[in-house]
C-alpha positions as CSV (number, residue, x, y, z in Angstrom):
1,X,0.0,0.0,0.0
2,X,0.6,3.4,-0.5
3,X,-0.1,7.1,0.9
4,X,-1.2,9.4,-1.6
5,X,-1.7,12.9,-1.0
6,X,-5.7,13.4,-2.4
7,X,-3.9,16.1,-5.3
8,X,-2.0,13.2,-6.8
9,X,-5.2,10.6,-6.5
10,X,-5.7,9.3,-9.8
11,X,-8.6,7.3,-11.3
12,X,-8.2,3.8,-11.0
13,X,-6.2,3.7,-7.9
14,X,-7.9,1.3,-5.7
15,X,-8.0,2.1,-1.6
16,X,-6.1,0.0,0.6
17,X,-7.9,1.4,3.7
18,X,-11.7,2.7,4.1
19,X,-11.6,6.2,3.7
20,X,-13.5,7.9,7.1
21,X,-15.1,10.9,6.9
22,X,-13.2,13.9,7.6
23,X,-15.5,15.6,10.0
24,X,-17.2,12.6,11.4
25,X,-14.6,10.0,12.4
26,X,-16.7,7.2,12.8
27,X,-18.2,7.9,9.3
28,X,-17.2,5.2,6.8
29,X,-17.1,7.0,3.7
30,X,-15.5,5.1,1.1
31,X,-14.7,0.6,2.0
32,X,-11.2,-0.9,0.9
33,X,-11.4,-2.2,-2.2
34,X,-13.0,0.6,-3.6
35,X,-11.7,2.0,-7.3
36,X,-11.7,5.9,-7.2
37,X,-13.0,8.1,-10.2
38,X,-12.6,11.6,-10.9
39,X,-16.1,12.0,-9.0
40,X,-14.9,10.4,-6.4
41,X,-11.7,12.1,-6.0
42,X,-13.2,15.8,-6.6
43,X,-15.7,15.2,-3.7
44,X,-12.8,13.9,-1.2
45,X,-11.0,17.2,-2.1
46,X,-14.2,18.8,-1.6
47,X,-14.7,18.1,2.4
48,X,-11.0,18.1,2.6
49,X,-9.4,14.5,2.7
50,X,-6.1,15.1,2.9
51,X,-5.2,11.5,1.5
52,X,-6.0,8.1,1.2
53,X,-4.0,4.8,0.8
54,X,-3.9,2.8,-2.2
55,X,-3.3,-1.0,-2.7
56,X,0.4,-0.7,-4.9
57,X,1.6,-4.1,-6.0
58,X,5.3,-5.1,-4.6
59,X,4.7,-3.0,-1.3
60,X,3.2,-5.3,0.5
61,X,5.0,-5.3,3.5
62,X,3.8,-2.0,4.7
63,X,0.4,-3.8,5.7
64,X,2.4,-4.5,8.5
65,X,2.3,-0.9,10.1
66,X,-0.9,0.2,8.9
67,X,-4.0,-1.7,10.4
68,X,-7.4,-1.2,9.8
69,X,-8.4,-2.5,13.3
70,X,-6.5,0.6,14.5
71,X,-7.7,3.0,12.5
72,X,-11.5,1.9,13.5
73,X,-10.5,2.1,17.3
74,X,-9.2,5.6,16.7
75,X,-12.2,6.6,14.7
76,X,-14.2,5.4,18.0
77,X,-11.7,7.2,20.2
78,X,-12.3,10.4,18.3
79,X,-16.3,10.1,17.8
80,X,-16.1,10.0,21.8
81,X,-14.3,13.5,21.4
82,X,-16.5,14.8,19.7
83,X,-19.4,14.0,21.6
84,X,-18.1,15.7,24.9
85,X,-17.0,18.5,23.2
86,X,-20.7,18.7,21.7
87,X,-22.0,18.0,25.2
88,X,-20.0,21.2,26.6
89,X,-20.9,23.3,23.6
90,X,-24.7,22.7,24.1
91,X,-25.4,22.2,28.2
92,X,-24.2,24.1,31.0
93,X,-24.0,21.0,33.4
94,X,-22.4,18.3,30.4
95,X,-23.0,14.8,30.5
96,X,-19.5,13.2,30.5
97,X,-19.4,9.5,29.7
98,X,-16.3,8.6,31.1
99,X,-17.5,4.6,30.8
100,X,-17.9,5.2,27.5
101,X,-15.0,7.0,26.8
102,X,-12.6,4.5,28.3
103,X,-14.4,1.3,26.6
104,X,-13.3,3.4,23.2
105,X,-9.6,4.1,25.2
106,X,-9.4,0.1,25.4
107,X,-10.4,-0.9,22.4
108,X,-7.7,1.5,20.7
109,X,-4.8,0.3,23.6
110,X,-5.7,-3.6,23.1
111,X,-5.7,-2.9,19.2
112,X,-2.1,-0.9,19.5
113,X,-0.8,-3.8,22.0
114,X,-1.9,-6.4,19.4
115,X,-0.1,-5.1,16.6
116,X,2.9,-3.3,17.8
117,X,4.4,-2.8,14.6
118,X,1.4,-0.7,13.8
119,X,1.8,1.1,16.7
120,X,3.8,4.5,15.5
121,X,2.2,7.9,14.2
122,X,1.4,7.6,10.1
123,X,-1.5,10.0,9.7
124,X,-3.8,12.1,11.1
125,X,-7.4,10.5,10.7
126,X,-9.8,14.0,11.3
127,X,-9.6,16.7,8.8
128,X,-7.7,20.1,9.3
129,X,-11.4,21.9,8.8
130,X,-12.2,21.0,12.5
131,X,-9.2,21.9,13.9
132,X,-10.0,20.9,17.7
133,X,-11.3,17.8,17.4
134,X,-7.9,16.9,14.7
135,X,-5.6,17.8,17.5
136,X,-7.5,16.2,20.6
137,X,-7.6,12.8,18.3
138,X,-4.0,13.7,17.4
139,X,-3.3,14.1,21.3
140,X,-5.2,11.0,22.6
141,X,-3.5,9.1,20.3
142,X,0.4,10.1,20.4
143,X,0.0,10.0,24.2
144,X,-1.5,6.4,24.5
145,X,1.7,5.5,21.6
146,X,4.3,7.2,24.2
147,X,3.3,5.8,27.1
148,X,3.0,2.0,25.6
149,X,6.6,2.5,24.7
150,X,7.5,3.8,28.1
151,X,6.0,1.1,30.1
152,X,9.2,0.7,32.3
153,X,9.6,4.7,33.1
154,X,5.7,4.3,33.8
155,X,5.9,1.9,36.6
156,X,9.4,3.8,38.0
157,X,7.3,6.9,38.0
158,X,4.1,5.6,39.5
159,X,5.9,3.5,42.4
160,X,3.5,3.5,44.9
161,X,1.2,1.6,42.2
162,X,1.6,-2.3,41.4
163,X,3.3,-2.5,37.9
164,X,0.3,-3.3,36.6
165,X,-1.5,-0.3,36.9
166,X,1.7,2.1,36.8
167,X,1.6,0.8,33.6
168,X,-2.0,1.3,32.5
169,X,-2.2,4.2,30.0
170,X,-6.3,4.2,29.9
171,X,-6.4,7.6,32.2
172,X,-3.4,9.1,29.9
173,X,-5.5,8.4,26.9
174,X,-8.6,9.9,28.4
175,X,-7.3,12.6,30.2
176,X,-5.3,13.7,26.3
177,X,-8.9,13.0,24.6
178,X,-10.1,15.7,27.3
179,X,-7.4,18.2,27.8
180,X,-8.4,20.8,25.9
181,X,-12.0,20.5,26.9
182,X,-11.9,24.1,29.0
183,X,-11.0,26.2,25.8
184,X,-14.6,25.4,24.6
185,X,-15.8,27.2,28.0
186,X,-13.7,30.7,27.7
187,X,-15.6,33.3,26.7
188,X,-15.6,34.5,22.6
189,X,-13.5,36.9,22.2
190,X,-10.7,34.6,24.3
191,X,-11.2,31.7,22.3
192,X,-11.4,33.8,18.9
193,X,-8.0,35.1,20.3
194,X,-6.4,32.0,20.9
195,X,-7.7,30.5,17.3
196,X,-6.2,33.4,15.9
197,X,-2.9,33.5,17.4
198,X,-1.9,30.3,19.7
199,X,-1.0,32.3,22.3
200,X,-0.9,30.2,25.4
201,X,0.7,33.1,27.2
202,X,-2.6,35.1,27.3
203,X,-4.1,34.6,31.2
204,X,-8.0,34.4,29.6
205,X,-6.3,31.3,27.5
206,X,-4.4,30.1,30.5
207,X,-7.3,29.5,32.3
208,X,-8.5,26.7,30.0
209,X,-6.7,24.5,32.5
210,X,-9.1,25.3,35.6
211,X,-11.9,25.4,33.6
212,X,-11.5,22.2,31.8
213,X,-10.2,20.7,34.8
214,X,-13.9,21.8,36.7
215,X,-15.3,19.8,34.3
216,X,-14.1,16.8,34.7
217,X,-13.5,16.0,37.9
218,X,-16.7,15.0,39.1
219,X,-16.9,12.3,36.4
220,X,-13.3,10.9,35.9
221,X,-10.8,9.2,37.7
222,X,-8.0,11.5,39.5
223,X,-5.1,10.3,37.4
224,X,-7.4,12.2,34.5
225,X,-8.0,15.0,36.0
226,X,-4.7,15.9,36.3
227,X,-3.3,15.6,32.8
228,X,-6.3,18.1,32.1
229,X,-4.7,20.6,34.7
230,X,-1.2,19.8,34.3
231,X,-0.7,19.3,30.7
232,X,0.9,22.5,29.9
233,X,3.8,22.2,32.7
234,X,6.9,22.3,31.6
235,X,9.9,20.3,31.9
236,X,12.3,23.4,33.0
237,X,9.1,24.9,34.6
238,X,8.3,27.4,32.5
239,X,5.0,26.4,32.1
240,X,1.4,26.9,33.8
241,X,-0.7,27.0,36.2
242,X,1.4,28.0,38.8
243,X,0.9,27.1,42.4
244,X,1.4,28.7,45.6
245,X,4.8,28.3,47.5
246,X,4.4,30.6,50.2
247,X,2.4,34.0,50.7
248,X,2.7,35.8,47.7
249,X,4.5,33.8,45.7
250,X,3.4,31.5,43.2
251,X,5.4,29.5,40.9
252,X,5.3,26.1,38.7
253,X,6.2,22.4,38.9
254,X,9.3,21.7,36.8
255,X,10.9,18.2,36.3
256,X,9.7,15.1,37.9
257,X,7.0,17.3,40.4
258,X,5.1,16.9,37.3
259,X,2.9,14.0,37.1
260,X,4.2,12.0,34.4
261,X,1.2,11.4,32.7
262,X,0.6,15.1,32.2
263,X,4.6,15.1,30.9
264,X,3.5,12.8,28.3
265,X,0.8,14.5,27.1
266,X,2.4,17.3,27.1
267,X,5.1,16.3,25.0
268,X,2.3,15.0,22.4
269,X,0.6,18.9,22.9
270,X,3.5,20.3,22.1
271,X,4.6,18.5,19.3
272,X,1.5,18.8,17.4
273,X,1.3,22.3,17.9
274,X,4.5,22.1,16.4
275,X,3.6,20.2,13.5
276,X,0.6,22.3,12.4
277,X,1.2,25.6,13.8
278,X,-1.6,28.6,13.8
279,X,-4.1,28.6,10.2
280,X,-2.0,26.7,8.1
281,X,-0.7,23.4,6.9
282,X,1.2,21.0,8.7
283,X,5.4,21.1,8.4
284,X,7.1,17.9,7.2
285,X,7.0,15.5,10.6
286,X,10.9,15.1,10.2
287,X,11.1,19.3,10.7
288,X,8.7,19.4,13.7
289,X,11.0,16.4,15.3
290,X,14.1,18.4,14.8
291,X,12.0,21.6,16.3
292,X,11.5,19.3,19.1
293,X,15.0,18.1,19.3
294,X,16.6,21.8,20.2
295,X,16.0,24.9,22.5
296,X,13.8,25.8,23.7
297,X,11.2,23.2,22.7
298,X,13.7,20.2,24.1
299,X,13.6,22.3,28.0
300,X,10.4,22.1,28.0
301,X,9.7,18.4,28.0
302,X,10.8,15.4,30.0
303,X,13.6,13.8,28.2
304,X,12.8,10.2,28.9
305,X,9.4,11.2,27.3
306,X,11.2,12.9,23.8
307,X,12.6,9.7,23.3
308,X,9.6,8.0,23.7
309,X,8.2,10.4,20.9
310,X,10.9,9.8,18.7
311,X,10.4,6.0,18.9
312,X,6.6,6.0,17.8
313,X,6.9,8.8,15.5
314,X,8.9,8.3,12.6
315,X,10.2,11.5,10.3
316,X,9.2,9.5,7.5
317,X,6.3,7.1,8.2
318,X,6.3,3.8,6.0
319,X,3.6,4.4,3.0
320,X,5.2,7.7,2.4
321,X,6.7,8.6,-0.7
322,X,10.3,10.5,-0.8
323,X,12.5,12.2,-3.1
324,X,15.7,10.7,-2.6
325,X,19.1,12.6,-3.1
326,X,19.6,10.1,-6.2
327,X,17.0,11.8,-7.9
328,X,14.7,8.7,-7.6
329,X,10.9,9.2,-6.1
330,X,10.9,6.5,-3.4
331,X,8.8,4.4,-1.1
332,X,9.9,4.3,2.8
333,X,8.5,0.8,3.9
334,X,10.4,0.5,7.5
335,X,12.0,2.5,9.7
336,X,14.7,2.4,12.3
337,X,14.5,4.2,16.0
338,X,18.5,4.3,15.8
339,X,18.6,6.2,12.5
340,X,15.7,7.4,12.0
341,X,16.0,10.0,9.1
342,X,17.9,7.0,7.5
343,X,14.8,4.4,6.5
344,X,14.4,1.6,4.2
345,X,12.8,2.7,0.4
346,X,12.0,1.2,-2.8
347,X,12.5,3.0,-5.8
348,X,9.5,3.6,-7.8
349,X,8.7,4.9,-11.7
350,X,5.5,7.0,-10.4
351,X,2.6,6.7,-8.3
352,X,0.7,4.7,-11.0
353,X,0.3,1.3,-9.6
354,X,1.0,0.0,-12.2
355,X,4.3,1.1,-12.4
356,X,7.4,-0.8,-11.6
357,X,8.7,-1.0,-8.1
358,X,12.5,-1.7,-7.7
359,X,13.0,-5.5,-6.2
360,X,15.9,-4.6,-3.9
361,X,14.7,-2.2,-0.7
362,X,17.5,0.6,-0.6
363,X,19.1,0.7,2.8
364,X,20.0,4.1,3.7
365,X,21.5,3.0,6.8
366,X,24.3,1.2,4.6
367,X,24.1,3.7,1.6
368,X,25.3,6.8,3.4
369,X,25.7,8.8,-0.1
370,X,22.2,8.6,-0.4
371,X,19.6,10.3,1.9
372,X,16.2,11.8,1.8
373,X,15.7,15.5,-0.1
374,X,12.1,16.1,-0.1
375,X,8.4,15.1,1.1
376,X,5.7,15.5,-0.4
377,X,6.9,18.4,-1.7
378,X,8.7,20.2,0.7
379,X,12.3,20.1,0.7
380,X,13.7,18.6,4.4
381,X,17.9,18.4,3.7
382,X,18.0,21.1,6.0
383,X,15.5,18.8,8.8
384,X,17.5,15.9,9.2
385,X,19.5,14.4,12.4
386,X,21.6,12.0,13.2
387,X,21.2,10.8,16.8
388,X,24.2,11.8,18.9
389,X,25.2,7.9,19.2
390,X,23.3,4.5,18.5
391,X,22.3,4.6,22.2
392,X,20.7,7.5,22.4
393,X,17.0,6.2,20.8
394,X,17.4,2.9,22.2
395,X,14.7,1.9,24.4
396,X,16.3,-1.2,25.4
397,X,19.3,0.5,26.8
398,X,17.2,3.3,28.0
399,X,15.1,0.5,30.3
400,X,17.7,-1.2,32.0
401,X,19.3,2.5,32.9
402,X,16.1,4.2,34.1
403,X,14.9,0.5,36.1
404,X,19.2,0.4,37.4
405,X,18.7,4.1,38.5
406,X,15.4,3.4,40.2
407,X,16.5,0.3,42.1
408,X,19.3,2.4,43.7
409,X,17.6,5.0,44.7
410,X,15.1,2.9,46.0
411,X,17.7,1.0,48.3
């Protein structure tokens, strides 16, 4: 399969994934196996699909990270969004389902643990026309990837809970489905404000947090409630709401005072805000990674938690085609934590499919005179890294250092 932007659709291409609607998530619009037409294509540019995936013979192996059983789940996760955030549009005292919101959070966590290859960033799934409910589906779902990969810093963190439910990353998932909630609850000219700008600075905007966090509380568990107050700490603690020290003084958590499931979803906030920025479309993922990577975006989040991102996000997600330095128009179909700007491609002749596709996979790992140029469009030579040592996005390694660390301080 392949991801095709929806300007370079074609007729004929067949989907490799049912096509959801971009404004209703749970809204099947088009099945897989389905054979686009120009009709088809100009009303998925119409209610603005950014893409779809097509069936491409010879890249088979991509199936592998991009399941339909997931992108269901996330569709439920995200129609659960959008129901509270209709509930605290319309009624002064909202009905929030929090059963109902963490049967959907399980689903998408059993799916994600059942396929783990699948379980990285490739797409969003909820058009750029409703920009709230893209990034809280964004958010949900980059904080539930995180904290899977961080199971072991999760149970260090949590210590006073059995491993077991350190580990659980239900309230994470929830509290990132809900941690925007309070924005809908400022008054216009705020909110207009903050659409406008994305100025978190603003005190009417900061107070988002206490709003949303009055919301919630009577319905969901603690552990949620606080990654809907706490997610915009910072690491270096920079961030809000501050807290009373002593008389007169107020000032904010930093470091590890934060709870660690508001670090992670505040990692995920940031680096979506990142990625798509105020009015506009979103930056190449291998740009907003490097953002992330350097002052003063790396101070502000945990750094355990920054390598957790890197591992489920890759710069360049398999599916997604590349220009290569070579010339060639390319095909990444795996990726590798330890060199991540540095996938594996296959050459390909255009994105008919029925075009060739080069037998041999092109290792950029080994062919280090080659490298990546350009996505979809947008020229990235100046966005790639190399890690500062094979080590340094290596969750292994990263594990038994963290659970060493914890043991002796523990003693």
């Amino acid at each position: 399969m392949l991801r095709v932007p929806i300007v370079h659709a074609k007729a004929g291409m067949t989907l490799a994934m049912p096509v959801q609607h971009p404004d209703r998530a749970d809204t099947v619009l088009l099945r897989e196996g389905v054979e686009l037409t120009d009709q088809l294509i100009t009303r998925l540019r119409q209610i603005r699909c950014r893409e779809v995936w097509i069936e491409f013979p010879g890249l088979e192996e991509i199936c592998a990270f991009i399941r339909p059983e997931i992108q269901r789940e996330h569709a439920r996760v995200a129609a659960r969004i959008d129901e509270a955030m209709q509930s605290v549009r319309e009624e002064w005292s909202p009905k929030l389902d929090y059963l109902r919101y963490r049967d959907a959070m399980q689903g998408l966590i059993q799916n994600l643990i059942e396929h783990p290859q699948a379980a990285i960033f490739a797409s969003e799934l909820v058009s750029a026309s409703r920009p709230a409910l893209r990034h809280a589906s964004t958010v949900s779902l980059l904080s539930v990837l995180i904290g899977l990969s961080l199971d072991f810093y999760l149970i260090c963190e949590r210590s006073r809970l059995r491993a077991h439910h350190a580990r659980d990353v239900s309230s994470l998932g929830i509290g990132a489905m809900l941690h925007d909630i309070g924005l809908l609850r400022l008054n216009e000219e705020a909110r207009v404000y903050f659409e406008e700008t994305g100025d978190e600075q603003d005190p009417r905007v900061q107070e988002h947090v206490h709003l949303g966090y009055r919301l919630v509380r009577p319905c969901v568990d603690a552990a949620v409630a606080t990654v809907v107050l706490h997610h915009h700490q910072r690491f270096d603690a920079s961030g809000y709401p501050r807290r009373r020290v002593e008389r007169g003084k107020y000032e904010a958590p930093g470091g590890h005072d934060i709870h660690v499931l508001a670090r992670i979803c505040a990692c995920a906030d940031i680096f979506d805000q990142t990625r798509w920025g105020v009015g506009s479309d979103p930056i190449p993922t291998v740009r907003a990674l490097a953002m992330m990577r350097r002052p003063p975006i790396a101070d502000w989040v945990d750094p355990v938690v920054l390598i957790g991102l890197q591992h489920v996000v890759p710069p360049f997600a398999p599916g997604t085609v590349v220009r290569l330095s070579t010339g060639d128009e390319a095909v990444v179909v795996d990726t590798s934590p330890l060199e991540p700007c540095r996938p594996r491609v296959r050459v390909i002749t255009s994105l008919d499919p029925r075009a060739r596709v080069d037998a041999s996979p092109v290792d950029l790992r080994a062919e280090r005179d080659v490298s990546i140029v350009e996505v979809d469009g947008i020229d990235v030579r100046g966005d790639l890294y190399d890690v500062s040592s094979l080590e340094e996005l290596d969750l292994a390694a990263l594990n038994r250092r963290i659970t060493r660390e914890h043991s002796m301080s523990s003693r």
